[in-house]
C-alpha positions in Angstrom: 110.6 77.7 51.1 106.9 79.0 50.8 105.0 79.3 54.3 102.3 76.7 52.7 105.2 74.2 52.4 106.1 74.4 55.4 102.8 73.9 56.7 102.5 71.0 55.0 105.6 69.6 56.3 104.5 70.7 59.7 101.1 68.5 59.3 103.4 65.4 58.3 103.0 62.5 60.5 106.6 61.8 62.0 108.0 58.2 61.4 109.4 55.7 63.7 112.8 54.4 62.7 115.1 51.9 64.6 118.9 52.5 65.0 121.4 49.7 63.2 123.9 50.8 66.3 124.6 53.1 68.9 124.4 56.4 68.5 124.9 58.6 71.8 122.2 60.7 72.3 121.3 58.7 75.2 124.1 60.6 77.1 121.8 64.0 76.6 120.2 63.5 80.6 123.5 62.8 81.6 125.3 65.9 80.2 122.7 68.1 81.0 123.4 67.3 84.5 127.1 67.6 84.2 125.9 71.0 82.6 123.7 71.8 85.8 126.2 70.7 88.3 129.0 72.9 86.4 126.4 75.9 86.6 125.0 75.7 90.1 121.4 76.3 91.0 119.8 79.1 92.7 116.6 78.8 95.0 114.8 82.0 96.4 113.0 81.9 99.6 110.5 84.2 100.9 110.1 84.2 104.8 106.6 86.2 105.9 105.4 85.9 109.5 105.1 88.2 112.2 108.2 89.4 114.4 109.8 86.7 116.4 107.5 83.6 115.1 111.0 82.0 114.5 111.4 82.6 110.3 114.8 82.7 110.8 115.4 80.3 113.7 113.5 77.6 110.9 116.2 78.8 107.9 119.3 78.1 110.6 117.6 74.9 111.4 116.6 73.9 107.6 119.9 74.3 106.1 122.1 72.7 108.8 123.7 76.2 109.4 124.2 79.5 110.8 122.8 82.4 108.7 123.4 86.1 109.5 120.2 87.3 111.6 119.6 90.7 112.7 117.3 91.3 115.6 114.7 92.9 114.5 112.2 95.0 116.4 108.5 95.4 116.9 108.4 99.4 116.4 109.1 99.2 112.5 107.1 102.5 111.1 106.1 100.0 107.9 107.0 96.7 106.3 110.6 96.3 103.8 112.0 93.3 102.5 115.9 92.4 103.7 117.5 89.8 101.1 120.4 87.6 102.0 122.3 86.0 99.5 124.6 82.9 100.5 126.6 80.3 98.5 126.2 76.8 99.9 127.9 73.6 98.9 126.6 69.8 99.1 128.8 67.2 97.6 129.7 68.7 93.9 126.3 70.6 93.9 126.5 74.9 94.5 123.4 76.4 95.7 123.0 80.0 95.7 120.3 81.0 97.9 118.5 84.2 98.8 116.4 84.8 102.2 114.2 87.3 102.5 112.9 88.3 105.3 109.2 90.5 105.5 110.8 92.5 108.9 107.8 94.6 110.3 105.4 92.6 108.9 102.4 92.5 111.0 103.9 94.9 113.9 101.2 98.2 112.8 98.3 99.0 114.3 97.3 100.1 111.3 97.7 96.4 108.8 95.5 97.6 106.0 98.4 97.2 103.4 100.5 95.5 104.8 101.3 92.6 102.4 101.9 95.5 99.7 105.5 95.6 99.9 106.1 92.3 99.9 103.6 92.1 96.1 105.9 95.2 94.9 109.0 93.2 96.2 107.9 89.9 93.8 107.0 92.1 91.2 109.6 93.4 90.7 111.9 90.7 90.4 109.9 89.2 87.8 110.2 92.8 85.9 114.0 92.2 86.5 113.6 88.9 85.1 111.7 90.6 81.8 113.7 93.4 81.3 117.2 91.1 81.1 114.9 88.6 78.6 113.9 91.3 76.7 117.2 92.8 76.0 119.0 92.3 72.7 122.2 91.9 74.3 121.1 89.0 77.0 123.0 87.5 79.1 120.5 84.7 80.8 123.2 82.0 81.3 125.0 84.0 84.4 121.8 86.4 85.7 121.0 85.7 88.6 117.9 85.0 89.1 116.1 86.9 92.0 112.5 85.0 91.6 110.9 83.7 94.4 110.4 80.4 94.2 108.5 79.7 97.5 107.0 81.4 100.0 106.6 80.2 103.5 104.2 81.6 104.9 104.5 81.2 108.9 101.2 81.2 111.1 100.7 81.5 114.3 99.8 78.8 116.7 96.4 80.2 118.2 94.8 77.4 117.7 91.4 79.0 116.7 91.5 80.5 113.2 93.4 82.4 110.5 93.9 86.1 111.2 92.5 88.7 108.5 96.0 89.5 107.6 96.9 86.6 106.8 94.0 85.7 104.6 94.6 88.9 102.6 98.3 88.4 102.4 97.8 84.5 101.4 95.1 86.1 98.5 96.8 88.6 97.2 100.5 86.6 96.8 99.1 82.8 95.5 98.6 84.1 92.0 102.3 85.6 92.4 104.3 82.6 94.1 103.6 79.3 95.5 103.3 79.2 99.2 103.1 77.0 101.7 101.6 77.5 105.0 103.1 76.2 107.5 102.1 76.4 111.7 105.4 78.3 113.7 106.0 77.0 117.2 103.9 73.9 117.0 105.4 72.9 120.4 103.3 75.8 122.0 99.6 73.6 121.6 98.9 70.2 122.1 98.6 67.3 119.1 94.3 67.4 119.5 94.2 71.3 119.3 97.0 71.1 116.6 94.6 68.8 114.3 91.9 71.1 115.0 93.6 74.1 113.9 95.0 71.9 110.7 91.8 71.6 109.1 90.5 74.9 110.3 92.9 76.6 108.7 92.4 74.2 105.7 88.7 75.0 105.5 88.6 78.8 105.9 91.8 78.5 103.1 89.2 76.7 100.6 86.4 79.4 101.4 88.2 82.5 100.8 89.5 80.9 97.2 93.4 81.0 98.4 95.1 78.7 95.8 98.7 77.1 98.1 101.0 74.8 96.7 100.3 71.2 95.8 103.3 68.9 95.7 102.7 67.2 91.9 101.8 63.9 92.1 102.0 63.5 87.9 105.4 61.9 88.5 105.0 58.4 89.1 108.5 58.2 91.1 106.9 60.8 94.1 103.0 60.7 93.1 102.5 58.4 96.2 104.6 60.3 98.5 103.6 63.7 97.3 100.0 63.0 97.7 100.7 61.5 101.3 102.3 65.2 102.3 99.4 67.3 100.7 97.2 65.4 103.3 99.7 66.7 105.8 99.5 70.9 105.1 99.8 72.8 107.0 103.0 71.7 108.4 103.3 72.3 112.3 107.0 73.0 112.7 109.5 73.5 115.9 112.7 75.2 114.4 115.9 75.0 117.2 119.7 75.3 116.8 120.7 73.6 119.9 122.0 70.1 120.3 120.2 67.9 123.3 121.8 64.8 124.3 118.7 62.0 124.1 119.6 58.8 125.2 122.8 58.0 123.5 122.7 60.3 120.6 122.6 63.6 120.3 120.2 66.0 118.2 118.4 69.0 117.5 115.9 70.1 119.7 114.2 72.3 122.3 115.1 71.3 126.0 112.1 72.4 128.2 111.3 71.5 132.3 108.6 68.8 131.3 111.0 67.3 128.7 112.8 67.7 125.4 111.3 68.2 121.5 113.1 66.9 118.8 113.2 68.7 115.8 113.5 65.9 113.7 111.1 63.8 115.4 108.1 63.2 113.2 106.2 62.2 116.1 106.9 65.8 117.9 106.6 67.9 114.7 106.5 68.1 111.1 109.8 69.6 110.3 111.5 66.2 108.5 108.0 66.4 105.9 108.6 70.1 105.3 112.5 69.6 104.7 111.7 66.4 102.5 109.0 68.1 100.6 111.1 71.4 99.9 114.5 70.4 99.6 114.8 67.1 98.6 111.9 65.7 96.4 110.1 69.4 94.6 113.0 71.5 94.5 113.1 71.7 90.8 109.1 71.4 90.4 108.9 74.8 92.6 111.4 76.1 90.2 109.5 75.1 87.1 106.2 76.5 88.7 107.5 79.6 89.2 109.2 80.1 85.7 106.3 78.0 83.7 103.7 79.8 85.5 103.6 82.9 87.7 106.5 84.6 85.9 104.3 83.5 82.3 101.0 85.1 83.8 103.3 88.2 84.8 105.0 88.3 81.3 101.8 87.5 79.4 100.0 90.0 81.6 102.9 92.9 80.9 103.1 92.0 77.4 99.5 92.6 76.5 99.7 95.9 78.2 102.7 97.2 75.5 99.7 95.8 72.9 101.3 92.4 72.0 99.3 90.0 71.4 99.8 85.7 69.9 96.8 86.3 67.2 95.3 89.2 65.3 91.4 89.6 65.1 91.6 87.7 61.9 93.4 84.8 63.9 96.1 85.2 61.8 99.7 84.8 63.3 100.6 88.2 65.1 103.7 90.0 63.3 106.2 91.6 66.0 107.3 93.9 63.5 103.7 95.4 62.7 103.2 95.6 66.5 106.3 97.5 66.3 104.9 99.8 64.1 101.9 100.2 65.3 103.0 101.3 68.4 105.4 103.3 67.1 102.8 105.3 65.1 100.5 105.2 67.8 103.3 106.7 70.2 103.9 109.0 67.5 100.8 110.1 67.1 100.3 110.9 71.1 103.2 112.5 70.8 102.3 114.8 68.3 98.8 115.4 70.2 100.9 116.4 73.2 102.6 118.5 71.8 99.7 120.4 69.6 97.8 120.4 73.5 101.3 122.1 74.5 101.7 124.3 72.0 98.1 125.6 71.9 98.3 126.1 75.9 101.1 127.7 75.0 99.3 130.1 73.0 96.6 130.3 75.3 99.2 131.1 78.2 100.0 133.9 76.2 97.2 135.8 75.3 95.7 134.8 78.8 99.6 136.8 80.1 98.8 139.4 77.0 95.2 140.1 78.7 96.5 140.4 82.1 99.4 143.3 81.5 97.1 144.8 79.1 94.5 144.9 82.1 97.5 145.8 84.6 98.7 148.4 82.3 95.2 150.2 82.0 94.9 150.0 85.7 98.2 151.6 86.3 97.1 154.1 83.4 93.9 154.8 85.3 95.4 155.2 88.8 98.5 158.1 87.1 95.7 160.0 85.7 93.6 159.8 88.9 97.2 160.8 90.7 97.6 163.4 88.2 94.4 164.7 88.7 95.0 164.8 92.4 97.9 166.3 91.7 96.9 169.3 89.9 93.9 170.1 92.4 96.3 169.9 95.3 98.1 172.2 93.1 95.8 174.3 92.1 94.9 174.4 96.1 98.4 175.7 97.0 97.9 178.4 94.7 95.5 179.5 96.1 96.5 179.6 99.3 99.4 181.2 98.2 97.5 183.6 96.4 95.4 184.4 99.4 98.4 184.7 101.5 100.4 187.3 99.3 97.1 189.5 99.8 97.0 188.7 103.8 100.5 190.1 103.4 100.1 192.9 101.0 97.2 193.6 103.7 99.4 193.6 107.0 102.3 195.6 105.0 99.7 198.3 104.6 98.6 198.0 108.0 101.5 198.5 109.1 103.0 201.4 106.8 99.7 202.7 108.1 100.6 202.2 111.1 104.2 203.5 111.1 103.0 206.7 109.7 100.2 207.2 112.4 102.9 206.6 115.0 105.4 208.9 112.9 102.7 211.9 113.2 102.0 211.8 117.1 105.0 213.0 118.7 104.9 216.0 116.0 101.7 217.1 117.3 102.3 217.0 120.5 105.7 219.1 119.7 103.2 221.9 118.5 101.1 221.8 121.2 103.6 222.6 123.7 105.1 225.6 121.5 101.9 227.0 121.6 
């Protein structure tokens, strides 16, 4: 079928037609759950605070359980990223979930880029993401999926403003992930500073352009409660592992001399909102956000970087397979450029190398004839010498013949003078 034709078919209105009987596609949203159920779900959580705010003492306490926790010091030469990975089970439902923990983060005198491995760090699990999408081979149904779905971002309880590290941090990661801010140790200030610090941190959030999470509130079935909990960020949260005895019941909180704080107490703290709006009501919608659009502005952003594009100049569809060849020419064509620049530096190398023995060999020619020169004066000095020598010799043996013979003729003349 021609491309026009199907075009026109495209343009069609579609018709409304009733069903004589039952059918059975109304089961689809019941076996797609069965489908989900039998699949599990996976949900990533990145933890970034300071040292010892309590990120992991609010995981323990938000998931009913004991993780593995490592202390970690405040003498950490730079910030890394520690996952954990742990299967959990509710009911019929598996949940694989991954902590990760920013462990140094903030514990430098020197903060300047500090949020840097934790950008690389989501970066690269979106790349991960692409790189199993883009294979020919995939294998999508089983990957697990390291994308970070949320990132809690832990402040702490000053009560006066938002440090410069963490508006930098917040900036550079909310086109990356959604986050949400939430206050660590709200027990630490009291409920009229807390409010204070709330819409403080609110405002200088809006000023500096950070973009945080919104719960959605297009769904009818949580619009009301949704909006109600965006009203409520940041969350002031007490996180605690320990089990107080209150009255007649016991729960979760933090026993102190003046008195106790319950963790689930919405009157003490905002833990039961943070749980409700996480867990149990925008689960999913995290999920979708970070798949429909931080991992899309990633791909989209990666793909136009290999030069694909949706539409040519002409606005015409864009063909993957002349992409394909452009590139490939294109690549060829470096190639090809690289290695002419290779080859010709190559060649230049050479004659440069040529140039230089030539040079060494004339100067090594130069300094044997200037050591041959040498050479025959110093010989021609020793001859010389020698010469001057054998006559200083020829000299003294005359001497002394000279002087054997005048000895030689003495005693004979005093012989004749006695005689006569």
């Amino acid at each position: 079928m021609a491309a026009t034709d199907v075009d026109v078919f495209s343009n069609e209105e579609k018709r409304n037609l009733s069903l004589g009987g039952h059918v059975g596609f109304d089961s689809l949203p019941d076996q797609l759950v069965s489908k989900s159920v039998t699949q599990g779900f996976c949900f990533n959580i990145l933890c970034v605070g300071e040292t010892g705010i309590g990120k992991s003492t609010l995981m323990n306490t938000l998931f009913n359980t004991m993780f593995e926790n490592e202390e970690a010091s405040h003498y950490q030469n730079g910030v890394y990223l520690r996952p954990r990975t742990y299967d959990l089970q509710e009911s019929n439902v598996h949940l694989k979930l991954t902590i990760v923990d920013t462990v140094g983060f903030g514990d430098q005198i020197n903060k300047e880029d500090s949020y840097k491995p934790i950008v690389d760090y989501i970066d690269t699990q979106f790349e991960n993401y692409l790189q199993e999408e883009l294979k020919i081979k995939r294998s999508l149904f089983n990957y697990h999926d390291t994308r970070i779905h949320i990132c809690l971002y832990f402040i702490a309880p000053t009560g006066h403003s938002l440090k410069s590290l963490d508006l930098v941090t917040m900036k550079k990661l909310d086109s990356k992930v959604n986050i949400i801010p939430i206050i660590a140790k709200a027990d630490t200030i009291s409920k009229s500073e807390l409010h204070k610090f709330k819409i403080k941190i609110m405002s200088e959030l809006v000023s500096n352009g950070v973009q945080i999470y919104q719960f959605p509130t297009d769904d009818e079935a949580v619009s009301e409660i949704n909006s109600s909990m965006n009203a409520h960020l940041p969350f002031a949260v007490v996180g605690s592992v320990e089990e107080v005895k209150v009255g007649n019941k016991t729960v979760r909180a933090r026993q102190y001399p003046w008195g106790v704080v319950q963790v689930e107490n919405e009157s003490h703290c905002d833990f039961v909102k943070l749980r409700e709006m996480l867990i149990r009501v925008n689960m999913e919608d995290l999920r979708e956000q970070t798949h429909a659009r931080h991992y899309e502005l990633y791909r989209r952003c990666k793909l136009e970087e290999m030069g694909f594009k949706d539409t040519d100049p002409d606005s015409q569809p864009f063909s993957l397979q002349e992409t394909y060849e452009a590139k490939r020419k294109e690549f060829l064509g470096d190639l090809q450029r690289k290695e002419e620049e290779m080859r010709q530096m190559f060649v230049n190398k050479v004659k440069e190398t040529e140039a230089e023995l030539k040079e060494k060999e004339r100067e090594l020619h130069d300094k044997f004839e200037q050591l041959k020169r040498m050479h025959q004066e110093e010989k021609r000095k020793v001859e010389e010498k020698r010469r001057d020598l054998e006559e200083e010799m020829n000299a003294f043996n005359r001497k002394k013949v000279a002087a054997e013979t005048l000895s030689l003729s003495q005693p004979l003349k005093k012989d004749k003078d006695k005689k006569n």
